[in-house]
C-alpha positions, 0 to 999 in steps of 0.5 A, spaced: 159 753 591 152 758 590 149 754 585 149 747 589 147 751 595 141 755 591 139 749 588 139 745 594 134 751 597 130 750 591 130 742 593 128 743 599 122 748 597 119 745 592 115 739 593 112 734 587 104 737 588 107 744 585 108 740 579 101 737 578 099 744 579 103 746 573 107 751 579 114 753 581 117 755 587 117 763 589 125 761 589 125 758 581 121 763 579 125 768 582 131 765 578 127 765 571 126 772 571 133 774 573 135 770 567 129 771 562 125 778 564 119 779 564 118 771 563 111 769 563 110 763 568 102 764 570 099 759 565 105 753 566 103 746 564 105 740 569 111 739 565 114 745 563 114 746 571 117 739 572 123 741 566 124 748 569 124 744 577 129 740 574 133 745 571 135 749 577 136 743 581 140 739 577 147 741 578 149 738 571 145 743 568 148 749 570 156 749 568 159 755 565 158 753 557 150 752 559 146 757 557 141 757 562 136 763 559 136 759 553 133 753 556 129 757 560 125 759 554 126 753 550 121 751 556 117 757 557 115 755 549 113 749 548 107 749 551 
């Protein structure tokens, strides 16, 4: 039940034009470095910051054999 609610926070927080700007929102970032600390999010493409958006908020990506840190730095390498 957290995930739904977190990632419908997260929903409503981010908007399409973080994306363009190749930005997260302050609640997917918060997320990224619980999972991955020290992840470096400052120079993000639009896709990158598209794929992590879809990640947190697509509940279908959090189940309990995912591993999130693993995708998460899948992501953050493909650059």
């Amino acid at each position: 039940m957290k995930k739904i609610i977190l990632a419908a926070i997260i929903a409503a927080s981010a908007g399409t034009a973080a994306f363009a700007t190749g930005t997260v929102s302050s609640a997917i970032a918060v997320e990224v470095n619980r999972l991955v600390p020290g992840a470096d999010l400052s120079n993000l493409t639009a896709s990158q910051a598209g794929r992590l958006h879809l990640l947190f908020v697509n509940p279908d990506n959090q189940s309990a054999g995912d591993n999130i840190a693993g995708q998460i730095k899948v992501i953050l390498g493909a650059q």
